[in-house]
C-alpha positions as CSV (number, residue, x, y, z in Angstrom):
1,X,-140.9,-73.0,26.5
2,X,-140.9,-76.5,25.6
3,X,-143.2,-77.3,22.7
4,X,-145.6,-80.1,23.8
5,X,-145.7,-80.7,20.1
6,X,-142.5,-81.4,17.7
7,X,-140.4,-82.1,20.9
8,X,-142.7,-84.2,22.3
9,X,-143.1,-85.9,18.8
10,X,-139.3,-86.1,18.5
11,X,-139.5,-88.1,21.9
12,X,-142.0,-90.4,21.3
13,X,-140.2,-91.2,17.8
14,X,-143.2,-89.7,15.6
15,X,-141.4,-87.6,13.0
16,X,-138.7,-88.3,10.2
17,X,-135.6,-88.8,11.6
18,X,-134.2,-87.3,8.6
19,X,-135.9,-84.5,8.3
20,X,-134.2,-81.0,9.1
21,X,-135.2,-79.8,12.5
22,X,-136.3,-76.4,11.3
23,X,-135.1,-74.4,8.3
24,X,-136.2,-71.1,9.7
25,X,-133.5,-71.3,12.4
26,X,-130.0,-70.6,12.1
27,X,-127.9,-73.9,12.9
28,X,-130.5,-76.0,13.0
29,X,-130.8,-76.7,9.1
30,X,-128.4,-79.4,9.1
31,X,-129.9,-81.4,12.5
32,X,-132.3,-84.3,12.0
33,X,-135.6,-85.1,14.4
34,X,-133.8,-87.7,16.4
35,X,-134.1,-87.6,20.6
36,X,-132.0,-86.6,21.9
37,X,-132.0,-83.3,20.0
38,X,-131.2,-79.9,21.0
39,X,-133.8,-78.6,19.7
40,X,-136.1,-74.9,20.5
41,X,-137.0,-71.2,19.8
42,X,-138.2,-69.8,22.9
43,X,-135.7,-68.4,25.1
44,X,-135.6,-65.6,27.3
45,X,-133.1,-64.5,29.0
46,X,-130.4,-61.7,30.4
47,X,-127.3,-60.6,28.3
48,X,-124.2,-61.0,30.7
49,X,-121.4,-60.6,28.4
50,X,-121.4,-58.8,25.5
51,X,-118.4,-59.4,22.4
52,X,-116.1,-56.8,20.9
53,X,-118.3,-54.0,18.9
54,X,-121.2,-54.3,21.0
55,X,-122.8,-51.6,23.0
56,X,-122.2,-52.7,26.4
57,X,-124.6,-49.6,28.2
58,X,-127.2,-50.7,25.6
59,X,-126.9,-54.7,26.0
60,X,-125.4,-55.7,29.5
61,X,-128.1,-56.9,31.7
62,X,-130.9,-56.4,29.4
63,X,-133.4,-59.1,29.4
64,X,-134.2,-60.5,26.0
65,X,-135.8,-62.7,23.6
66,X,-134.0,-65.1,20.9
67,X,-135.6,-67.7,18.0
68,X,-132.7,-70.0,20.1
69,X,-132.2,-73.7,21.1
70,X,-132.9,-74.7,25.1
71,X,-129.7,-74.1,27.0
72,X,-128.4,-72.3,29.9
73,X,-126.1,-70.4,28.0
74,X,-126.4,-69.2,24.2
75,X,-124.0,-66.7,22.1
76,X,-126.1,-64.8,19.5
77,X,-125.5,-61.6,17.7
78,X,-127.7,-58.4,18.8
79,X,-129.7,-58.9,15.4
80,X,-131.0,-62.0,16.7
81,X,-131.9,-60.3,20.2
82,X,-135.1,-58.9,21.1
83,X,-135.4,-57.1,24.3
84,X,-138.4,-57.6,26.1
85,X,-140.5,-54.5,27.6
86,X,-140.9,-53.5,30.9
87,X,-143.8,-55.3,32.6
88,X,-143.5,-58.4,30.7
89,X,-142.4,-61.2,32.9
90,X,-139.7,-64.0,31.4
91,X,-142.8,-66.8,31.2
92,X,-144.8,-64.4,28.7
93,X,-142.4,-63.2,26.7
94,X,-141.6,-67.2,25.7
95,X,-144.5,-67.4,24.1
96,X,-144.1,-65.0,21.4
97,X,-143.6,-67.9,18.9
98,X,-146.9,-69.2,19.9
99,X,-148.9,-66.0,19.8
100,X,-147.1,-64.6,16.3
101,X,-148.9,-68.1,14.9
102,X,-151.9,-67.7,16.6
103,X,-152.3,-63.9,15.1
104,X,-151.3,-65.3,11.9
105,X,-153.6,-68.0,11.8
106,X,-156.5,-65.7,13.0
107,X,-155.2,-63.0,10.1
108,X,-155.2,-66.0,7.7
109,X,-158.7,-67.0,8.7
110,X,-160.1,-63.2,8.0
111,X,-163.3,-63.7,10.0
112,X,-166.0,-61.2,8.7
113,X,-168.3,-59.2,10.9
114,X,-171.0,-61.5,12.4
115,X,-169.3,-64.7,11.6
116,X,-168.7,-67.5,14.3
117,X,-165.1,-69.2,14.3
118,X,-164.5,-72.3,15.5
119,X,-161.0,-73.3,16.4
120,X,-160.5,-77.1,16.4
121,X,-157.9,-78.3,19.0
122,X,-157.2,-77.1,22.5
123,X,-153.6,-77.3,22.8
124,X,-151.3,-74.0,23.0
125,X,-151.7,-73.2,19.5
126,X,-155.1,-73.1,19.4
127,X,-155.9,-72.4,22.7
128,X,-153.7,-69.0,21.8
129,X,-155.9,-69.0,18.3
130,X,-158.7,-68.8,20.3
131,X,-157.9,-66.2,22.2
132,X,-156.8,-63.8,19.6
133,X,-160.2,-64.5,17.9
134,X,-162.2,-63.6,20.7
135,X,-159.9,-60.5,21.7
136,X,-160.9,-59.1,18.0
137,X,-164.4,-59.4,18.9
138,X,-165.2,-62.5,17.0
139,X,-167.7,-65.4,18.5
140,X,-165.7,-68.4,19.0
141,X,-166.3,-72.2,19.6
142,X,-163.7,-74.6,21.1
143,X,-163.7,-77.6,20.2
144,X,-161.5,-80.6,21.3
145,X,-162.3,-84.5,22.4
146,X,-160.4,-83.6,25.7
147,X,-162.7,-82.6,28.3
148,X,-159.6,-81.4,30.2
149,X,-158.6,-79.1,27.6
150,X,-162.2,-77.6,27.0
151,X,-162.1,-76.6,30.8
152,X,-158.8,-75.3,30.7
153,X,-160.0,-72.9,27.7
154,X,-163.1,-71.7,29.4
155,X,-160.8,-70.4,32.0
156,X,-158.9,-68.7,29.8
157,X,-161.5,-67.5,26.8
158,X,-164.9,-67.3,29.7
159,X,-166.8,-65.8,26.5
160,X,-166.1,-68.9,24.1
161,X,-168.4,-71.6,23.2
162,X,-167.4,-75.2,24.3
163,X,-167.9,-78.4,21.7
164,X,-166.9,-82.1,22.5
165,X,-167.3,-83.9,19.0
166,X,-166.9,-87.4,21.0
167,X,-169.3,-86.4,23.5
168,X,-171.6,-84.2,21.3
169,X,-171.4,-82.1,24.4
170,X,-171.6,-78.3,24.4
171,X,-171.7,-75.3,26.3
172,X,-172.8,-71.8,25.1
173,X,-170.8,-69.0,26.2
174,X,-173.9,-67.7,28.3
175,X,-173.2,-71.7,30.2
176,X,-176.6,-73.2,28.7
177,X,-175.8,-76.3,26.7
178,X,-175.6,-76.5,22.8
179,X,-176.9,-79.6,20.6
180,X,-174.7,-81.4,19.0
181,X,-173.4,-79.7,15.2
182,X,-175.2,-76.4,16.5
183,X,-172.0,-74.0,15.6
């Protein structure tokens, strides 16, 4: 997965280009946010060699998940390996970055019974957000100043209530409109 947000900021030339890449993954501590920049940590892909020690029966061919860098070809030790199950396809299993921070976020935000979350931003993060929310049960509002985006997460959350703070435009999850601030 490419992130449409720190690589896309690294392209445009919107971060520090001394600041460390990210701190959290191995080899990338010492790299600064400069295009071009080999940069990632969502790869999924199959093990077709495996290095001296390793369980070849257990590894060879496996499809897998690594925190890794984009590239075609990666070398990483088995601890850095997850293997993905059975019935998840390649394109899901990328996005486990995004949906651990979108359970975290929702943990972190500890909605009580009866409350109504609203998740500000549309974009993978929160669209994800979002979702998580609503798949505990909680009511949700949406709210972005892209009217793209607001369709795009109806499709995906049907149950969640739509705001457009530009607009003042809203839509309840039961399709009526909302008034503007009424969330």
């Amino acid at each position: 997965v490419i992130s449409t947000g720190t690589e896309l900021k690294v392209y445009r030339g919107d971060v520090d280009p001394d600041e460390p890449a990210d701190l959290t993954i191995s080899g990338m501590q010492e790299k600064g946010m400069h295009y071009p920049l080999r940069y990632g940590y969502s790869l999924v892909g199959v093990v077709v060699k495996v290095g001296e020690g390793v369980d070849a029966e257990e590894w060879l061919g496996r499809r897998v998940f690594a925190f890794s860098p984009h590239s075609s070809v990666v070398v990483a030790p088995t601890s850095a390996l997850m293997p993905v199950p059975d019935g998840i396809s390649d394109e899901d299993a990328a996005f486990l970055p995004s949906v651990e921070t979108a359970v975290s976020l929702a943990m972190a935000a500890a909605p009580l019974l009866g409350e109504r979350v609203a998740v500000v931003g549309q974009g993978l993060t929160g669209l994800l957000t979002g979702a998580v929310l609503r798949a505990a049960n909680v009511d949700v509002t949406l709210i972005d100043v892209s009217p793209v985006r607001l369709r795009a997460a109806k499709k995906f959350i049907p149950e969640a209530s739509l705001f457009n703070p530009s607009t003042g435009a809203g839509e309840s999850s039961s399709g009526g409109a909302q008034k503007n601030g009424d969330f």
